[in-house]
N, C-alpha and C positions, 0 to 999 in steps of 0.2 A: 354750471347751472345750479340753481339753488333749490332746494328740496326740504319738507315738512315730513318730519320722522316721527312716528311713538314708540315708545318703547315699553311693553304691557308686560307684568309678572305672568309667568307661565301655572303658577299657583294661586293665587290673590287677585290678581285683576288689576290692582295697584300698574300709575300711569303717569308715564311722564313724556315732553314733547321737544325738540330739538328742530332746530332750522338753521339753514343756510348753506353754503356762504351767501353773501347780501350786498351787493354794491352801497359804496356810501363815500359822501363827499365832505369837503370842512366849507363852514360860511365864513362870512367874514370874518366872525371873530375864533375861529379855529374848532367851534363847537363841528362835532361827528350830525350829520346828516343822512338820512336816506339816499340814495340816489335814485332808486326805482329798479326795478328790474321785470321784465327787461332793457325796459326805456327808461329813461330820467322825468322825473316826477314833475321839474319845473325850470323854468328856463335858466335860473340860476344853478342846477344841480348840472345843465347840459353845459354851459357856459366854463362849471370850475372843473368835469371832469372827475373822474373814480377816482378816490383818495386810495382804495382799499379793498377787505373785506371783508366782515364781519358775521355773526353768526350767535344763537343762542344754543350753550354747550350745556350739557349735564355732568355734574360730578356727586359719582357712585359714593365716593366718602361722607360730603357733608350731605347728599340728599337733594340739593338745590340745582336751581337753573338758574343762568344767567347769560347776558350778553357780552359777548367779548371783541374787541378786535383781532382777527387771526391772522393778516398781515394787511401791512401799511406801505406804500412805494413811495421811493423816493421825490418823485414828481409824479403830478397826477397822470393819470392815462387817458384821450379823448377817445380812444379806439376800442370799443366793449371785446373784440377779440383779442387786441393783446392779454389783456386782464386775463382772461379765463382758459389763456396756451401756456399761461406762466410766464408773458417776456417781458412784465414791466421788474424795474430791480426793486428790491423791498430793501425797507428800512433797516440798519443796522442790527438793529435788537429784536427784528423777525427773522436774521438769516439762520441765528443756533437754534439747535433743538433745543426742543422745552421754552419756547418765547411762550408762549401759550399756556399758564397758568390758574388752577382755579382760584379767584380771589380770595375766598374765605381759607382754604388749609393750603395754600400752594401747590397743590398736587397737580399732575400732569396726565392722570385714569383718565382724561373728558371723553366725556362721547357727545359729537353730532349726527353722526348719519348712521341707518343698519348698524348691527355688531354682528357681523358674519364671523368675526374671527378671533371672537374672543366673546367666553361667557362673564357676565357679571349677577351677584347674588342679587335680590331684589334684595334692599333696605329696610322696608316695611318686617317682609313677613320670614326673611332669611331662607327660607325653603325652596323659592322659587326658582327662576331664574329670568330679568329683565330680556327680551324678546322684540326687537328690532323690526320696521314696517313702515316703508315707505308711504306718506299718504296722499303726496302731492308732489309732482316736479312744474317747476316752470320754468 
């Protein structure tokens, strides 16, 4: 299930937003698509099937967000439960650890969802501490 996170300085107020995982399909021409969630957005997204999942991550070192793939399966999946019990096979280069890299410093810190189990300093103001909070599941 995919879920909309903040994550607020516990000093500063300083805020940042993280979502997913996020179904998503390839078109014709292999470009990354929405697929919708929970349903598929259009009849070509129902027709090619979940490519994947993706997700917008934060990373505490450079400060930024961005979107990433954080796995891709072999062949797409019609079945919205397979996808989300983990039984489609993912792609080669999703199966190690650390596939999921932040683009700018290659660092592997990302946070998407809550950080119950680990603190990270806020950025901004160093003093804080970034504070994790679910603001949406669907």
């Amino acid at each position: 299930m995919g879920a909309v996170h903040s994550h607020t300085c516990n000093k500063c107020g300083y805020s940042v937003t993280t979502s997913g995982p996020w179904e998503f399909y390839r078109d014709g021409e292999g470009e990354r698509r929405w697929f919708g969630h929970p349903l598929p957005l259009s009849d070509e997204a129902k027709k090619r099937g979940i490519y994947g999942l993706f997700g917008t991550l934060y990373c505490p070192s450079c400060d930024e967000t961005f979107d990433r793939i954080l796995v891709e399966f072999k062949k797409p999946s019609h079945d919205f439960l397979s996808v989300w019990l983990g039984k489609c096979e993912p792609l080669d280069e999703f199966k190690q650890k650390g596939a999921v890299r932040c683009p700018r410093c290659g660092g592997l810190n990302l946070v998407l969802g809550a950080m119950k189990d680990r603190e990270i300093a806020c950025p901004r103001c160093i003093e804080g501490k970034l504070v994790g909070r679910v603001e949406k599941i669907t």
